[in-house]
N, C-alpha and C positions, 0 to 999 in steps of 0.2 A: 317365837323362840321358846325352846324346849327349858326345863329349868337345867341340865344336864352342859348347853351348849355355853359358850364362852363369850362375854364381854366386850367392847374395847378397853375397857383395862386389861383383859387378860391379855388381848392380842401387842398390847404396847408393853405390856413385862419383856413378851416373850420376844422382842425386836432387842428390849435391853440386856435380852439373857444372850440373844443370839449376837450382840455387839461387844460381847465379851468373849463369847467363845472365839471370833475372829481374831479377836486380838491374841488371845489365849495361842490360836493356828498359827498367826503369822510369825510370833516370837521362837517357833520352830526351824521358818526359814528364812527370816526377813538377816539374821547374822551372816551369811554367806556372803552375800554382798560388801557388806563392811569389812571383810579379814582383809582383805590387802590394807587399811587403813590403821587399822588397829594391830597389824604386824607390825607397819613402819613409824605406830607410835609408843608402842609398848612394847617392844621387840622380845617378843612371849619366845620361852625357848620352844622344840618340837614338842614335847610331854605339855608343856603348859596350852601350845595351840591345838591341841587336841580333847583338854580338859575342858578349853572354852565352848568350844562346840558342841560337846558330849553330855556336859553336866549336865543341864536344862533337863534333856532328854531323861538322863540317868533321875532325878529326883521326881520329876512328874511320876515315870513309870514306876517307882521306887514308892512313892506315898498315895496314890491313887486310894490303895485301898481302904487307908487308914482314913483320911480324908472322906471317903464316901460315909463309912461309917458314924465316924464322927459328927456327920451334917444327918445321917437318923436318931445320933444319939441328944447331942445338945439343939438340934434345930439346922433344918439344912440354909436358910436365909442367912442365920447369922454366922455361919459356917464361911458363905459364900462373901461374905461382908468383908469379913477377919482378913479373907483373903488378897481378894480386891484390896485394901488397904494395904495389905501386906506385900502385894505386886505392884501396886504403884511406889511403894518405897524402895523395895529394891530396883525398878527400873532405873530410877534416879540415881542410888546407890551406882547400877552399872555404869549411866551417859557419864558421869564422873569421875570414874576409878583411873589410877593413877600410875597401876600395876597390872601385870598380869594377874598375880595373884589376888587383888581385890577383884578385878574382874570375876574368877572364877569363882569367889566368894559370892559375888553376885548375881552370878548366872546358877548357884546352888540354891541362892533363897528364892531365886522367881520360879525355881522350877517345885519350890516344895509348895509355893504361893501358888502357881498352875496349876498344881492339884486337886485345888480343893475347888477350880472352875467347871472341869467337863462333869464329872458326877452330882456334884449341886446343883448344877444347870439342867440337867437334863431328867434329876429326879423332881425339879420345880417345874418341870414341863411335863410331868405328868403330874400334879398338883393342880397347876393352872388350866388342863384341860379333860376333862371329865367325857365327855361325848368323843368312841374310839375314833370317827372318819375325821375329827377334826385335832385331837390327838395325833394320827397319822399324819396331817397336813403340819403341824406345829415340829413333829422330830424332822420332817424335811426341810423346814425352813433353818431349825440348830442343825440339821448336818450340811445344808448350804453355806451356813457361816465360815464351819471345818472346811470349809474346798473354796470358798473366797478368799481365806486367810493363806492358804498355801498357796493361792495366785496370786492375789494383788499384794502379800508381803515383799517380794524381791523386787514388784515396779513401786510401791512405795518406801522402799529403800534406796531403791536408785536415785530416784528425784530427791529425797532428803539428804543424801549422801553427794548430790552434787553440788548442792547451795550450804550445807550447813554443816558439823563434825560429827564424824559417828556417833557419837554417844546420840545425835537425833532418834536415830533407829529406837533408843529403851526409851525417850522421853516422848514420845507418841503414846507413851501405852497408860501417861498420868492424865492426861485431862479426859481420858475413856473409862478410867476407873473411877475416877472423881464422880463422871455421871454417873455410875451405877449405884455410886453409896448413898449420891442424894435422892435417887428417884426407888432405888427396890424397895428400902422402907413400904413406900407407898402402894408400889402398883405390884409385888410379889407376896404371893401369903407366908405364913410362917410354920412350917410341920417337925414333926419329932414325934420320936416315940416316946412317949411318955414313962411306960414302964422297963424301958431299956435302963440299965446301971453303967459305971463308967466305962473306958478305955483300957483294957488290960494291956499293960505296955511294955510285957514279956513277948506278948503277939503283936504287937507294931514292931519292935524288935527284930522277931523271926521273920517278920512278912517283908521288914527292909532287908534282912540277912538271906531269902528267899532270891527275891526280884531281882537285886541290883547285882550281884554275881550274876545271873544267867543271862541277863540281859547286856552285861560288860562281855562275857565270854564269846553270845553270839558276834557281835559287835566287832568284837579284837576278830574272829574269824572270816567276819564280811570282810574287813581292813585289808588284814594282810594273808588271807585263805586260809585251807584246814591246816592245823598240826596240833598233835595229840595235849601236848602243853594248855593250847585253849580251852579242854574239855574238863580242868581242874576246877578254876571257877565256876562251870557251868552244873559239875558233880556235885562242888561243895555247896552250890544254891540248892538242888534237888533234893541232897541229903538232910540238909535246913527244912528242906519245903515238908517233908514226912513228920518231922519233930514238930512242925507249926501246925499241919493237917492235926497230930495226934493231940496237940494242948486246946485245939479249937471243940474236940469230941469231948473234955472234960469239966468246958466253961457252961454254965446258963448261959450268959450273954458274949458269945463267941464274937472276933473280928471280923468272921466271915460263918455266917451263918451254911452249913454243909447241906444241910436239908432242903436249899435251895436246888444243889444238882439232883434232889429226885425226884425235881419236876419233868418229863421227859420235856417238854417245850423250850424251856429255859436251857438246859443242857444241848439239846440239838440245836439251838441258835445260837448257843455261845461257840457252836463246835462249827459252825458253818462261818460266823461272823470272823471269828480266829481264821481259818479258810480261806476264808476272801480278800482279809489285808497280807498272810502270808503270800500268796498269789502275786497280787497286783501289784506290789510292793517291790517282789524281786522281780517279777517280768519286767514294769516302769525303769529298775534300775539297768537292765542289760538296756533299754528300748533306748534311755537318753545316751549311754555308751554306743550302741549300733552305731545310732545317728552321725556320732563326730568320729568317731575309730573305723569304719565302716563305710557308711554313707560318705565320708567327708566334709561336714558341716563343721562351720564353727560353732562357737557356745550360742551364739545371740543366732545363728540359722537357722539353729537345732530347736530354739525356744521360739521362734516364730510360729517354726512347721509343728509346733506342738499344739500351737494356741487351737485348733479346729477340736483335739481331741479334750483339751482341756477346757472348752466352751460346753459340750459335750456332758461332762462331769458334772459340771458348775447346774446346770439346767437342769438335768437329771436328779440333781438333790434337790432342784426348787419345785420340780413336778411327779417324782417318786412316790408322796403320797396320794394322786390320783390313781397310779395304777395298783397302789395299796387297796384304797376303798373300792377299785371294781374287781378286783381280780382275788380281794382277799389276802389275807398275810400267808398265809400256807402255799398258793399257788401261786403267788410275788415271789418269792422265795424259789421256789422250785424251777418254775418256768427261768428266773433270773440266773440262776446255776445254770442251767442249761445254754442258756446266750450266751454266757461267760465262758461255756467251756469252747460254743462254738468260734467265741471269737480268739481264745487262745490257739485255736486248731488254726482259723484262719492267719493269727498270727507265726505261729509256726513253719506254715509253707511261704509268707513273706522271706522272712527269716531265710528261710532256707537258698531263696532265690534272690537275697538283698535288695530287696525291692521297698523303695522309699513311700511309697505313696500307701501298699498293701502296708508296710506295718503302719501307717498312720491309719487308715482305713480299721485296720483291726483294733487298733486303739479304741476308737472311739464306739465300736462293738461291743468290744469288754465294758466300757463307761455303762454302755445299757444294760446293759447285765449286773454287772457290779455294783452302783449306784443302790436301785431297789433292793438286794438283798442285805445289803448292810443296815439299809435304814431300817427295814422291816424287823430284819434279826435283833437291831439296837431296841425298836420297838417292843417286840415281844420276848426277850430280855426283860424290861423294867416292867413288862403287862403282866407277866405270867409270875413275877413275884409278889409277894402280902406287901402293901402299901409303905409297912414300915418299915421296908425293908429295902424300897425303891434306890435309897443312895446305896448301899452298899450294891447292891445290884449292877446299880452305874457303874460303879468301879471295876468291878467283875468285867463288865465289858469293854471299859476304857484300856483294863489291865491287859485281859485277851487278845486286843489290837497290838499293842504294844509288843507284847510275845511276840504276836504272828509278823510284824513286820521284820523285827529283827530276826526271826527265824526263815521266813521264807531268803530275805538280802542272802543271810548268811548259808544255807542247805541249798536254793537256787544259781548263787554265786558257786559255794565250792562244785556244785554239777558242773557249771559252764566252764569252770578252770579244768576241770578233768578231763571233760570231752577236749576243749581247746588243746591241753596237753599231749593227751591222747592222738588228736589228729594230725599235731604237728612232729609228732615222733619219725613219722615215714618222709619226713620234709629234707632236700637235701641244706643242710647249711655250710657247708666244705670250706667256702670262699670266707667264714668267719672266725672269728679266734673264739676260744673257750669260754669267756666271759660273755662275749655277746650272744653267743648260740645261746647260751642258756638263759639270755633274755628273750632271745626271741621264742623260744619253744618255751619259755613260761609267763608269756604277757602282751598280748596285744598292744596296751598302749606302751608297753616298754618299746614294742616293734615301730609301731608307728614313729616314737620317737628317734629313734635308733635309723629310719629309712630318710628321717629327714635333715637328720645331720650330714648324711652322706649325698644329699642331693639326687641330680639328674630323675631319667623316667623308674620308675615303681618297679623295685626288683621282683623275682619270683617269690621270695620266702615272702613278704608283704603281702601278696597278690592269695599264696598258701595260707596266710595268720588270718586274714579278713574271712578267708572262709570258712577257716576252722572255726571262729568267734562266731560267724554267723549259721554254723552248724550245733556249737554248741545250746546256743539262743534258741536254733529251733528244737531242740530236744529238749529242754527246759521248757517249752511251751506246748509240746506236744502233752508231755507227764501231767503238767496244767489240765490239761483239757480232756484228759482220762480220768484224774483224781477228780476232778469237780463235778461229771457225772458219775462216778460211783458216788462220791458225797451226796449229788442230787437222789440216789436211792436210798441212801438210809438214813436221809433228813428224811426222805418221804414215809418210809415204815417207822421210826419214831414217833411223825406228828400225826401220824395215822393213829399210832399206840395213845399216842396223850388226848386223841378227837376220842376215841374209845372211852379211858377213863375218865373225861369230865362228862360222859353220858351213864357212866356208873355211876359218878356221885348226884347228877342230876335227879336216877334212880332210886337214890336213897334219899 
């Protein structure tokens, strides 16, 4: 053993780090399941069931960054502690809330407690493993966590939610934080920058008055499609976000260190990783629509015939760092853009032809494609930054996700409603009153619904809606799979530029 290579103490942190990120994934979607329950016991009005669901999301992406910093500033372990403690109390907080509104209260502090897990976690995973091939092997196993928790949250919700009260759902997440406060002590090291000074909380501030506007705006646009009104929030984050870039240029110890983007490595990996949850995020969202709007599957059909593509995923993040260490981060990367586009293209003519098995097929295409390039990217992200600077780094990345997913839902959504509109303009609806035409030429599942109140066989504008939805889909996946190989060329002449300059400084 190399003195470089890792322990089983290090390898048993890093199962503890990755049994938290799990839990951290699942509390994203393990709530869906419970809202019928929690509707008929807290009878939340429309605004407040939509707070419940949303918060979480809005304070993780909202504090990321501060959170990462903070765990380089005062120590990332006890960062991760604070937290952990601080998520197990709010879980509790929630199984027991009495209100809507304490609910929501509750769902804001686990998601500010959330925060401080994926960046902590994953800059102690590169703490804990020193030796790159086995590094690689370690971010695949925390991004396996990320894609077990988004699977097995809503069948361990269901089983909990069958036998015991919702609130089961948040109280699962105390006796998994309990382990981690008793055991990281021990088997997790403790890092910080030493010469790093406090928290400037003019810039925590601006970086929540940044984030959570543009991320509510996408969000309100995914919801209910484009109109100009949503682009208020999303401006006044933007114009926030200049004023916080400009006070980070005047700090020594800035929130977000800037000099980080001029590492070319770091910056093309943030720009592809962003990329790649954009993408898959909004294709996955039209893909599970297809299925039951489309296809005709119910929910629980739809989620059967998914399990091949999402087995797919799952394995791919447990084995993405083999093809790391043979093929290289740079050509993992590259090659993986490339699968990705070509499984978006295959998805596309699915699509196009509603054909059930081709888009599951293409699914799990994408998985191989997609899987490698994110770990590697997340990888060389926290590699290509100075040590001390590993948690904010995390965040950097955690943050970029979060953009991209809401951005892709929301820019690939309003495409598909466009074309859908678009196609259904030429559609005769004669036989319909004014109000329904204008469901049906603006919504599929409005149509669906709309076809089944009226019974008997599948009228023509139905038969019209399905295909426009499924032409819309393919055109959203076709743009996928064009933008992901130009992306694959200038990730490639960037990391070409940045192999360049680390043989300049080699030279000096």
């Amino acid at each position: 053993m190399t003195p470089n290579q890792a322990t089983r103490r290090e390898w048993i942190g890093l199962l503890i780090l990755s049994i938290a990120c799990l839990i951290y994934s699942m509390d994203l979607s393990v709530l869906f399941l419970a809202m019928p329950a929690i509707v008929a016991d807290l009878d939340p009005s429309p605004t407040q069931l939509l707070w419940i669901n949303d918060i979480y999301g809005f304070m993780v992406a909202g504090f990321l960054v501060t959170m990462g910093t903070l765990g380089d500033r005062i120590g990332r372990r006890k960062v991760l502690l604070i937290g952990a403690f601080f998520f197990a109390a709010a879980s509790a907080f929630a199984a027991f809330a009495k209100t809507a509104d304490m609910l929501i209260v509750a769902r804001a502090l686990l998601g500010i407690a959330g925060a401080t897990i994926a960046p902590s976690t994953l800059s102690l995973v590169v703490n804990l493993f020193q030796d790159e091939a086995e590094r690689n092997r370690a971010i695949s196993i925390w991004g396996t966590a990320f894609a077990l928790g988004g699977l097995v949250g809503p069948l361990i919700g269901g089983v909990l939610l069958e036998y015991f009260h919702w609130g089961s759902v948040f109280l699962i997440n105390v006796p998994i934080m309990a382990l981690l406060l008793t055991t990281a002590p021990f088997l997790l090291p403790e890092y910080r920058d030493k010469q790093a000074s406090g928290i400037d909380l003019l810039s925590v501030g601006l970086s929540l008055l940044t984030v959570l506007p543009i991320i509510y705006g996408f969000k309100k646009m995914a919801a209910d499609g484009f109109d100009l009104h949503q682009l208020a929030p999303i401006s006044g984050g933007v114009l926030v976000g200049f004023l916080f870039i400009r006070r980070q240029k005047t700090l020594a110890h800035p929130l977000i260190d800037l000099a980080l983007f001029k590492i070319p490595a770091f910056t093309a990996s943030l720009l592809v990783n962003l990329s790649g949850v954009f993408f898959i995020l909004g294709i996955f969202l039209f893909q599970n629509l297809f299925l039951q709007l489309v296809i005709g599957l119910t929910p629980l059909e739809a989620a059967l015939w998914s399990i091949p593509s999402s087995l797919v995923f799952t394995v791919m993040s447990f084995q993405a760092w083999r093809v790391t260490n043979r093929l290289g981060p740079i050509r993992t990367v590259l090659l993986g853009l490339v699968v990705n586009a070509f499984g978006c293209a295959c998805m596309a003519i699915a699509a196009y032809h509603s054909s059930l098995v081709g888009v599951l097929f293409s699914s799990m295409i994408i998985g191989l494609g997609f899987v490698p390039v994110i770990l590697t990217t997340t990888g060389l992200i926290v590699g290509t930054a100075p040590p001390e600077r590993a948690g904010s780094a995390s965040a950097i990345s955690e943050t970029s996700a979060e953009f991209g997913g809401a951005l892709g839902i929301a820019v690939l959504g309003s495409l598909g409603t466009f074309v859908y509109r678009m196609a259904m303009s030429g559609v005769d609806l004669s036989g319909l009153d004014g109000p329904t035409a204008l469901a049906v030429s603006s919504s599929l599942a409005s149509t669906v619904e709309i076809a089944q109140t009226l019974g008997g066989p599948d009228p023509e504008w139905l038969i019209q809606a399905r295909a426009s939805y499924a032409l819309g889909f393919a055109i959203c996946c076709a743009a996928a799979a064009v933008t992901l190989l130009v992306l694959a060329g200038i990730a490639r002449r960037v990391y070409d530029t940045a192999h360049l300059d680390e043989k300049a400084l080699q030279a000096h």
